[in-house]
N, C-alpha and C positions, 0 to 999 in steps of 0.2 A: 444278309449273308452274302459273302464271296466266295470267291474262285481264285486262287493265284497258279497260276502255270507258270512253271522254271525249267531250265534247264540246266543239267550238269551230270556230274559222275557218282557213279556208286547206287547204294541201292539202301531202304528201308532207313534206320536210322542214322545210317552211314554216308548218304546222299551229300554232294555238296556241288549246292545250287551257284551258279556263275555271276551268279547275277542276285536282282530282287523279281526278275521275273514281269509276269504282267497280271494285274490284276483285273477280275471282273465280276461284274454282280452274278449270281446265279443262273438266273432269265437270261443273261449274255451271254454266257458260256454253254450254255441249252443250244443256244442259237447257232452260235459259232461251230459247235461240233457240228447238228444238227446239217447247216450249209457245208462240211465237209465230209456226210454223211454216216457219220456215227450217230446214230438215232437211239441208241439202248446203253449211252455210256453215263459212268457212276458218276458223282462228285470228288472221288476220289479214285487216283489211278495212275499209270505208266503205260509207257507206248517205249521202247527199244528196239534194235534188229532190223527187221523187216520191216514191221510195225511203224517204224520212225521214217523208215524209205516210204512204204505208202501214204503215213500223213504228209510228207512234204511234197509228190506230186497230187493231191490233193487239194493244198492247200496253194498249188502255184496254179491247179485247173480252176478256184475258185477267182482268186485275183485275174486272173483272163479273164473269166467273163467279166467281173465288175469292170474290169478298164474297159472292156468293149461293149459294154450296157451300164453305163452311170447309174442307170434308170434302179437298178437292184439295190443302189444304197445310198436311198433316195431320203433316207433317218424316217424319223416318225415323231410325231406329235407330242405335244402335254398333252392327258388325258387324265381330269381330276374325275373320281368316282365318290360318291356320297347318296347316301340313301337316307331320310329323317332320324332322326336322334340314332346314328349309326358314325363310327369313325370316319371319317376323310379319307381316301387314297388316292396318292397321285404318280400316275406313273411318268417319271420326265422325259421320256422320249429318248432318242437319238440323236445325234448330229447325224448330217451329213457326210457320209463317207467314212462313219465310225467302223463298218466292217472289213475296209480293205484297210487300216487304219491298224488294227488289232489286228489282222490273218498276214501284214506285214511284219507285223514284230514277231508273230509266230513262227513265220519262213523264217525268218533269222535265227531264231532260236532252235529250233529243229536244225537246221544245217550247221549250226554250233557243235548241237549235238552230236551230230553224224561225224563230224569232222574230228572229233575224239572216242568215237563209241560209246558215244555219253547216252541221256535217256530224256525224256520229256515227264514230268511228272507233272500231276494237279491234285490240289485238295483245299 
């Protein structure tokens, strides 16, 4: 399962996305919120108003630190799981610098926004 995050105007069926947006697996966009401190947010959702002002200084507080500690998005590993007569799972990891990588395209997208009173949406 995915995530696609877009931005544009209007609202509910009416929405019309600027773009195709960015896509991300589930687990990544957990994360991503997660490092922007939405910790309790749906898989599906909007952010406008306010809402779109605080995730953009959020999301330029998180890009600070990663430029000035590499160290935080440092990727992560293959990590194949298997247990005896049990499915395979492998989780592919990260590149390196996948986070500031996607919380880039985000800040863009969000100040897209802002700049029409547009909205952030995901699902």
């Amino acid at each position: 399962m995915s995530v696609t995050v877009q931005a544009g105007l209007g609202a509910g069926r009416s929405f019309a996305a600027f773009d195709d947006g960015m896509n991300v697996s589930n687990g990544n966009f957990f994360r991503i919120m997660t490092l922007l401190g939405y910790e309790d947010v749906d898989c599906c959702g909007e952010l406008r108003g306010a809402a779109l002002t605080e995730l953009l200084a959020k999301v330029d507080f998180v890009l600070t630190s990663i430029a000035n500690m590499p160290e935080l998005d440092g990727g992560t590993q293959t990590i194949m799981h298997q247990e005896p007569g049990k499915a395979r799972m492998i989780d592919c990891g990260l590149p390196e610098g996948y986070f500031y990588q996607r919380l880039s395209t985000m800040e863009c997208m969000v100040a897209q926004a802002l700049s029409v009173n547009g909205a952030i949406v995901w699902g």
